[in-house]
VEXVEX-764133 format. One record per residue: residue in one letter; x, y, z of N, C-alpha, C in turn. Coordinates in nm, 3 decimals. Layout:
// VEXVEX-764133
   rest        nu        nv        nw       cau       cav       caw        cu        cv        cw
      A         X         Y         Z         X         Y         Z         X         Y         Z
...
This chain:
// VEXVEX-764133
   rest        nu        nv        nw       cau       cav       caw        cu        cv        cw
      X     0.279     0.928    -1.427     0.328     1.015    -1.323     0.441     0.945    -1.248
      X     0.565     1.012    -1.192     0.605     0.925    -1.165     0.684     0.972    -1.018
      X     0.699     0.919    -0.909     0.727     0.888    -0.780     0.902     0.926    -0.752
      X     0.827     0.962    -0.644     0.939     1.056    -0.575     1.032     1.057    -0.475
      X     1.122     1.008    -0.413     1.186     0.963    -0.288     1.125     1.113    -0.208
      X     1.016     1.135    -0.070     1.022     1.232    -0.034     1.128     1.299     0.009
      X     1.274     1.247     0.035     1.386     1.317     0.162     1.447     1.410     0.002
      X     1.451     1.344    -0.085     1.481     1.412    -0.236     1.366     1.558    -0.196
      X     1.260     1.529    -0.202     1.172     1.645    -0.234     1.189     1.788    -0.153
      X     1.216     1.686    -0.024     1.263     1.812     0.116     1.400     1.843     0.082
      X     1.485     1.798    -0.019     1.605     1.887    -0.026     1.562     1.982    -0.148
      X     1.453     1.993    -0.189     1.463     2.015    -0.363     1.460     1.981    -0.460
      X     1.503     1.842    -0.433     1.556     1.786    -0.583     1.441     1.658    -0.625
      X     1.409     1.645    -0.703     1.352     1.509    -0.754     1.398     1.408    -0.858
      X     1.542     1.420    -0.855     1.655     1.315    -0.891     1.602     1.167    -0.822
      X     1.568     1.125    -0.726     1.554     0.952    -0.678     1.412     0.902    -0.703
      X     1.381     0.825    -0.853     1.281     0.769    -0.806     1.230     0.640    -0.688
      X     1.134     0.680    -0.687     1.114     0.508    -0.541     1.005     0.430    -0.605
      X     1.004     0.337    -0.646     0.939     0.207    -0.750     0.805     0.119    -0.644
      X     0.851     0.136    -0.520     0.780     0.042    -0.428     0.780     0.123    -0.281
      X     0.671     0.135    -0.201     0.640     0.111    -0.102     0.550     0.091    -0.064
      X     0.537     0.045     0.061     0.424     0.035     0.173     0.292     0.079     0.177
      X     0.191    -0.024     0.171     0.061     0.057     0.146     0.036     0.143     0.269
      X     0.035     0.160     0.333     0.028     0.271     0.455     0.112     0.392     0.381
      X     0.182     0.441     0.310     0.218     0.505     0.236     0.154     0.568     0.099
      X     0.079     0.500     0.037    -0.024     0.520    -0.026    -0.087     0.622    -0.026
      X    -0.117     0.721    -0.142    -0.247     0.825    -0.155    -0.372     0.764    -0.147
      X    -0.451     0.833    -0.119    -0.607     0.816    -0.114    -0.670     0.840    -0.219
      X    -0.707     0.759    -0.274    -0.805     0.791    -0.444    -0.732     0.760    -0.507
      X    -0.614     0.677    -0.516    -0.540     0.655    -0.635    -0.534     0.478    -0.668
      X    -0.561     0.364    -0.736    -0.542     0.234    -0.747    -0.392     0.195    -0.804
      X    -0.373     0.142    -0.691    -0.201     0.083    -0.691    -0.211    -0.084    -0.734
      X    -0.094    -0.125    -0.794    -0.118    -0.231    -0.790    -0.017    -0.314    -0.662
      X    -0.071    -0.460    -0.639     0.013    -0.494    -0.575     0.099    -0.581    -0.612
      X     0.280    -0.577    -0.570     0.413    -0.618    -0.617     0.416    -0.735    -0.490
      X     0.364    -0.720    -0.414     0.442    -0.839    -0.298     0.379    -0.810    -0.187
      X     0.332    -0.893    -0.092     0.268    -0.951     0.025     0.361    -1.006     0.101
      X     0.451    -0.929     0.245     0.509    -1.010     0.267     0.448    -1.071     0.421
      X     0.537    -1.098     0.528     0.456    -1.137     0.671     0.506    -1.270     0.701
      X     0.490    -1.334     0.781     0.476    -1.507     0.803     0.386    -1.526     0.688
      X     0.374    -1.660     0.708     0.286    -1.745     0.604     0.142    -1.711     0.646
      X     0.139    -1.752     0.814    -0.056    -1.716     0.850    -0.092    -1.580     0.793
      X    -0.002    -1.466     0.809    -0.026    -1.373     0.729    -0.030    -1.316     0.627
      X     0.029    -1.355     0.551     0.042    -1.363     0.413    -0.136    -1.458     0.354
      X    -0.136    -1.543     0.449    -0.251    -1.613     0.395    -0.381    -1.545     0.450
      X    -0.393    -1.488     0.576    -0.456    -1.354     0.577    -0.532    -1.282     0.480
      X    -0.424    -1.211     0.460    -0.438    -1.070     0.393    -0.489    -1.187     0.241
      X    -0.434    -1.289     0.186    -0.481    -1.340     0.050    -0.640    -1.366     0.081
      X    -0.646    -1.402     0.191    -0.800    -1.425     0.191    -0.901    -1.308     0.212
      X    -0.861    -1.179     0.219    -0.896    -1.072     0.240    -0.940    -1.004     0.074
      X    -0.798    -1.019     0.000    -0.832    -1.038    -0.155    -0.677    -0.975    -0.157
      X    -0.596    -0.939    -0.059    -0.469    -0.893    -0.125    -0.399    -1.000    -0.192
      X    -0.372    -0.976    -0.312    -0.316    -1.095    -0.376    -0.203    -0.978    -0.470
      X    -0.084    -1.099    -0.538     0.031    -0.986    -0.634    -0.048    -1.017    -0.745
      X    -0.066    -0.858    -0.768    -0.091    -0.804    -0.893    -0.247    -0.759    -0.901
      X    -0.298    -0.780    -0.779    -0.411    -0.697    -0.756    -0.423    -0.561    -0.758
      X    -0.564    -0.488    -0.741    -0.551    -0.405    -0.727    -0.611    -0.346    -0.577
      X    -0.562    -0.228    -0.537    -0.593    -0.173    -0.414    -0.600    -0.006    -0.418
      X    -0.705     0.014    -0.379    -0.694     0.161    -0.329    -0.742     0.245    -0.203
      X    -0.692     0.338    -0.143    -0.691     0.361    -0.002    -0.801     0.446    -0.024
      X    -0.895     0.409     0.042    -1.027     0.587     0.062    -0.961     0.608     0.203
      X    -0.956     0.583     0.278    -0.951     0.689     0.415    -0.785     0.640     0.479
      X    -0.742     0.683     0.600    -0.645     0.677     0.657    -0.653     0.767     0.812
      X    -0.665     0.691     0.946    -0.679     0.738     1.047    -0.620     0.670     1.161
      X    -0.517     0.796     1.188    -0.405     0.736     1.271    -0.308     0.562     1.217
      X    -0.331     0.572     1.107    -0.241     0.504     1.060    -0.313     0.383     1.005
      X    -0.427     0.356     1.091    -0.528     0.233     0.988    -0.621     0.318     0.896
      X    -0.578     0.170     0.785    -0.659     0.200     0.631    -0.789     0.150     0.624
      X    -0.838     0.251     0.571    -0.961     0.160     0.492    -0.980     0.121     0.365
      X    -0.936     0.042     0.245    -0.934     0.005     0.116    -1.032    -0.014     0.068
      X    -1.004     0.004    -0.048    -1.100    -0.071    -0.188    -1.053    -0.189    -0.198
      X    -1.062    -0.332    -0.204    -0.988    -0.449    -0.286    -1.114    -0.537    -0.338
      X    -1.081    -0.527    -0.433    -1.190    -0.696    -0.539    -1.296    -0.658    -0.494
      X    -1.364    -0.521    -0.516    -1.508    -0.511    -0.516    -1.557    -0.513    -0.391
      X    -1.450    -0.470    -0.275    -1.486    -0.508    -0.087    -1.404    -0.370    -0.040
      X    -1.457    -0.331     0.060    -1.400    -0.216     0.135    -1.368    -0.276     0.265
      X    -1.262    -0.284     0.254    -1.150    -0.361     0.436    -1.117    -0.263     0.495
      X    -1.081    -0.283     0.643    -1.023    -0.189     0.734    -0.915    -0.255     0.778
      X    -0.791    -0.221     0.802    -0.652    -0.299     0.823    -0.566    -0.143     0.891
      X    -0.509    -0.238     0.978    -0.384    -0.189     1.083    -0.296    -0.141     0.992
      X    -0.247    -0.041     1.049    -0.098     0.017     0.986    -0.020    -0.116     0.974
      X     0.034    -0.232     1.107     0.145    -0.294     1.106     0.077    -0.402     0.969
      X    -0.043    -0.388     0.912    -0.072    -0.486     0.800    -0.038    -0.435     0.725
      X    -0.087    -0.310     0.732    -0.052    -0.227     0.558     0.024    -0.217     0.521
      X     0.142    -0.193     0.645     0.302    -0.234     0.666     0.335    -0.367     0.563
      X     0.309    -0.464     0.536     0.330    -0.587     0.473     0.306    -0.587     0.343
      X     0.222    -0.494     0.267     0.176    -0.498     0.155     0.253    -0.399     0.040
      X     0.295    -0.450    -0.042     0.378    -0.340    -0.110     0.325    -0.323    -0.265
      X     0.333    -0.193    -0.238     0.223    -0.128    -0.399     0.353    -0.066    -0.499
């Protein structure tokens, strides 16, 4: 299946694909993988100890007011938008 720039979709067209974004962007029920962790280092080391690691996998069950709740490595986390912000699927 393949991904859609939304501002493309609101004109009509689905000419731009988009390869990467933001897990706060993310569907619910779907397993993304992850391309890059970014943040400072404490954060980056964070979220690795959490289980976000590149090339993991992640998937969003819920989303409220902007914090997630995930699937990762067999663990269900709850994380801030400005985290989810850092994680790119």
């Amino acid at each position: 299946m393949k991904k859609y720039n939304i501002s493309e979709y609101v004109n009509g067209s689905f000419a731009e694909e988009v390869d990467d974004m933001p897990l706060s962007m993310a569907s619910a029920g779907k397993p993304n993988v992850i391309k890059k962790v970014g943040g400072k280092e404490e954060t980056r080391k964070f979220l690795e100890n959490l289980g976000f690691v590149t090339g993991g996998t992640v998937t969003v069950v819920s989303e409220t007011g902007g914090n997630l709740i995930v699937n990762v490595k067999d663990s269900r986390v709850a994380i801030g938008k400005d985290m989810a912000n850092k994680i790119v699927v």
